[in-house]
C-alpha positions as CSV (number, residue, x, y, z in Angstrom):
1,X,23.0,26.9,2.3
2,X,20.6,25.7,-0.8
3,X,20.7,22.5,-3.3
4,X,24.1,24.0,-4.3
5,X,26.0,22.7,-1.2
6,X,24.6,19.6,-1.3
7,X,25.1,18.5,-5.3
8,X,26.1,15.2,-4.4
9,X,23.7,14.0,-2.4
10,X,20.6,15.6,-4.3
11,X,22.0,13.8,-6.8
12,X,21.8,10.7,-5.0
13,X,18.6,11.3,-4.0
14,X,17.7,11.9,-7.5
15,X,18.6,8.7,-8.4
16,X,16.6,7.0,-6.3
17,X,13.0,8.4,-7.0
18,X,13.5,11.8,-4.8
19,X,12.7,9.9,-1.5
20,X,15.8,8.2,0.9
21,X,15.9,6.1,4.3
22,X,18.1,7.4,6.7
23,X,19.7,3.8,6.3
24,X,19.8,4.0,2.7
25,X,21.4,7.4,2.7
26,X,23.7,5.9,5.1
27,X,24.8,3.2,2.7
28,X,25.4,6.0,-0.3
29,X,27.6,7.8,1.8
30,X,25.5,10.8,2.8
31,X,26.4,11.1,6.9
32,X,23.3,11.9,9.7
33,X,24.8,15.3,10.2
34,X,25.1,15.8,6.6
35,X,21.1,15.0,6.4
36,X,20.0,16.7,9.1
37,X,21.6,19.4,7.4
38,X,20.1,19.5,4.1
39,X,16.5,18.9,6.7
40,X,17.6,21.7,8.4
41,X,18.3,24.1,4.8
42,X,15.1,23.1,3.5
43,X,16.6,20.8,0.6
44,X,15.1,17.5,2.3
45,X,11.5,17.0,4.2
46,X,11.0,13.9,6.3
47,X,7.9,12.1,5.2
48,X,7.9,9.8,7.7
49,X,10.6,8.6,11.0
50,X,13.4,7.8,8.8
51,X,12.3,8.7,5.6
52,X,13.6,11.6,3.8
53,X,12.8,13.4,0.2
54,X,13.5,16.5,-2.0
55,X,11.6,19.3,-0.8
56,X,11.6,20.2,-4.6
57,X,9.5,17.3,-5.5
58,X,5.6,17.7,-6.4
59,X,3.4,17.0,-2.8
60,X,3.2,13.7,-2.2
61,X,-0.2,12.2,-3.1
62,X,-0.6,9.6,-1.2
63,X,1.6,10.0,2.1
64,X,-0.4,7.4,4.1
65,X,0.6,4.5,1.6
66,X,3.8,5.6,1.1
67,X,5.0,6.2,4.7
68,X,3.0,2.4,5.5
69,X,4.9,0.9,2.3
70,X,8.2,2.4,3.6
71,X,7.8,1.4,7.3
72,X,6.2,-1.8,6.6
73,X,8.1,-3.1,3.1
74,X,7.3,-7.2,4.1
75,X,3.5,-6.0,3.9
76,X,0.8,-5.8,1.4
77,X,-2.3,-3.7,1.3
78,X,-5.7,-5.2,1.3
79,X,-9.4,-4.8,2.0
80,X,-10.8,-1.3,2.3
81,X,-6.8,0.4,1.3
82,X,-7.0,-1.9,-1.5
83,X,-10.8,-1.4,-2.3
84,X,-10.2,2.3,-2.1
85,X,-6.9,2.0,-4.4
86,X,-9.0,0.5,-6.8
87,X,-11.9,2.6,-6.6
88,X,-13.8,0.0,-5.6
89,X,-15.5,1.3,-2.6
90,X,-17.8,5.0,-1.6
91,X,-16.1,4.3,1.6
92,X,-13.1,6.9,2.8
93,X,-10.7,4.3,5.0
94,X,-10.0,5.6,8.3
95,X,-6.8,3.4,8.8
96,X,-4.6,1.7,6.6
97,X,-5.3,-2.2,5.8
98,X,-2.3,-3.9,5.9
99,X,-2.0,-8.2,5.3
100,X,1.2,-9.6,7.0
101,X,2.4,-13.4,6.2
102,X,1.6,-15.4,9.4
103,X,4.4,-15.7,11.7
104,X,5.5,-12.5,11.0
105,X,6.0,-10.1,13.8
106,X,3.5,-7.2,14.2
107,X,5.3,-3.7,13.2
108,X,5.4,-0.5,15.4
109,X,4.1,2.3,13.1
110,X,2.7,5.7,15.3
111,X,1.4,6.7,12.3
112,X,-1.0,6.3,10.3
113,X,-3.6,4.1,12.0
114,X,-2.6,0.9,10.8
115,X,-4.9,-2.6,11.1
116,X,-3.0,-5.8,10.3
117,X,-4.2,-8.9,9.2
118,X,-2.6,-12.0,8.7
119,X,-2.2,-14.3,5.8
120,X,-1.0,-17.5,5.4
121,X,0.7,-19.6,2.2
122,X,-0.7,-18.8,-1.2
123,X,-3.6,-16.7,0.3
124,X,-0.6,-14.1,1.6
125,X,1.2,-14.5,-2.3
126,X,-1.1,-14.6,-5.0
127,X,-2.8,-11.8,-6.3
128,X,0.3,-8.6,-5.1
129,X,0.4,-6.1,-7.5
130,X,3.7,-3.2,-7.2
131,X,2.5,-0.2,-8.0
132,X,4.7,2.8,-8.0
133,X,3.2,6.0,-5.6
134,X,5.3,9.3,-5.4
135,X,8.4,6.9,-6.1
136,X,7.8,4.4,-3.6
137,X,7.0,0.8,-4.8
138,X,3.7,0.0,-2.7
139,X,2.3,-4.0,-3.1
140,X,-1.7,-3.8,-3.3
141,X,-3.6,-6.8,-3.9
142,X,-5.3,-6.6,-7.3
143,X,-8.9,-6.0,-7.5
144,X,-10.2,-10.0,-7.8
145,X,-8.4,-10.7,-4.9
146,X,-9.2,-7.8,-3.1
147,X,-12.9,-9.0,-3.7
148,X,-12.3,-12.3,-2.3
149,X,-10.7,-11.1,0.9
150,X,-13.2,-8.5,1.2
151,X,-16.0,-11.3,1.3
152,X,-13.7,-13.6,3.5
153,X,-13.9,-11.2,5.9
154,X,-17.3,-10.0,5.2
155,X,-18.7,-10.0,9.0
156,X,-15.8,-8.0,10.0
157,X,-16.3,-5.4,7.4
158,X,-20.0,-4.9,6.5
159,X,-22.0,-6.8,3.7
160,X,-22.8,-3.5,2.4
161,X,-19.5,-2.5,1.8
162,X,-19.0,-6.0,-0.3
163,X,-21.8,-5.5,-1.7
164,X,-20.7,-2.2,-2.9
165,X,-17.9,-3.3,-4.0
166,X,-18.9,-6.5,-6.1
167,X,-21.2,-3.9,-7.8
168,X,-18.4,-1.7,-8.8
169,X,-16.4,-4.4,-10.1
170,X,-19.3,-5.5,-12.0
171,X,-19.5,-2.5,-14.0
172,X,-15.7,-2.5,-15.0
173,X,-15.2,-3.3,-19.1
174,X,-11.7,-5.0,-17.7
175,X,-12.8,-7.7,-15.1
176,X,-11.8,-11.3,-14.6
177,X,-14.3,-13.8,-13.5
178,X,-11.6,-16.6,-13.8
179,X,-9.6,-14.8,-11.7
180,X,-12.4,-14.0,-8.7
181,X,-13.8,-17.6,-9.3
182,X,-9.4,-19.3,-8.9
183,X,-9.4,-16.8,-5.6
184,X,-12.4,-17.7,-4.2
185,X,-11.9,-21.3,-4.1
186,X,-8.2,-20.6,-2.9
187,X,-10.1,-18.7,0.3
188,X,-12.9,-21.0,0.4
189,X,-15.7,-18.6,-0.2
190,X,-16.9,-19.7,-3.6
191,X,-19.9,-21.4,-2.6
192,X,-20.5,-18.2,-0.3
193,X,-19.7,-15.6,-2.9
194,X,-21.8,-17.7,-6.0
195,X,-25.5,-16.5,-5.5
196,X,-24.2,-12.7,-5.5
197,X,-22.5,-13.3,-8.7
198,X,-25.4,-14.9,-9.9
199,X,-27.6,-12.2,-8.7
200,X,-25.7,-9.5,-10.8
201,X,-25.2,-11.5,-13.7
């Protein structure tokens, strides 16, 4: 059995980027015997624990995001993630940042390594970007407030890497002092983050 015997739900899969939840499936119609089926024929891969797409598709790019946006859809992606989305930071992350709005429960995820961190109010809010990867929509911080949380929790993460990363963003034609500056007094770290910016300017 090939893509043939399973029109329909390719189809449906189709129509939502090439990539399905079990639950999702469920909703459309498409049964778990019928999925494990098109698994089993080759038609489907699982990316993740509950998370199916078309075998047919390009290799996902960025499977770590993806399976984290998909497990973890309340959460955003910040610090070194973000920093590395950016291409910000020299640094390869080893686990996947992810901020949480406080109060919220902290997910199971096996896989991949996973740190949380939580926000609260306008600090967990401002500043999310959706960016589509390999058809999943994944929220990333954008790169001012990726700065600013990167310098919030600069004892945690290494000076160097902030550093580094300032530097970086320093170079960009398309930057936004406004931005960094509205951020950093939302986090308090203005006074903190001023003589660095000085420094480079």
């Amino acid at each position: 059995m090939g893509t043939r015997a399973f029109e329909r739900e390719v189809e449906l899969f189709r129509k939502h980027g090439g990539g399905l939840r079990m639950s999702e499936a469920l909703r459309l119609g498409i049964n778990r015997k019928t999925l494990y089926a098109m698994r089993d024929a080759g038609v489907v891969e699982p990316v993740t624990r509950g998370l199916y797409r078309l075998a047919a598709l390009d290799p996902i790019a960025h499977p770590d995001l993806v399976t984290v946006a998909t497990r973890v859809p309340q959460g955003v992606l910040c610090l070194i993630s973000a920093l590395s989305f950016h291409e910000l930071t020299t640094q390869v992350p080893h686990t996947i940042d992810v901020a949480l709005e406080r109060g919220t429960r902290k997910p199971r995820l096996d896989y991949p390594p996973t740190r949380f961190f939580w926000f609260s109010g306008p600090a967990f809010h401002e500043g999310i970007e959706t960016h589509e990867l390999d058809g999943v929509p994944v929220r990333i911080y954008d790169p001012e407030k990726t700065l600013v949380d990167c310098f919030r929790y600069r004892n945690q993460l290494g000076m160097d890497v902030v550093l580094e990363a300032l530097r970086f963003w320093r170079e960009r034609r398309k930057k936004k002092l406004d931005v960094l500056l509205k951020y950093a007094r939302m986090r308090h770290v203005e006074r903190a983050m001023q003589p660095y910016l000085e420094a480079m300017s």
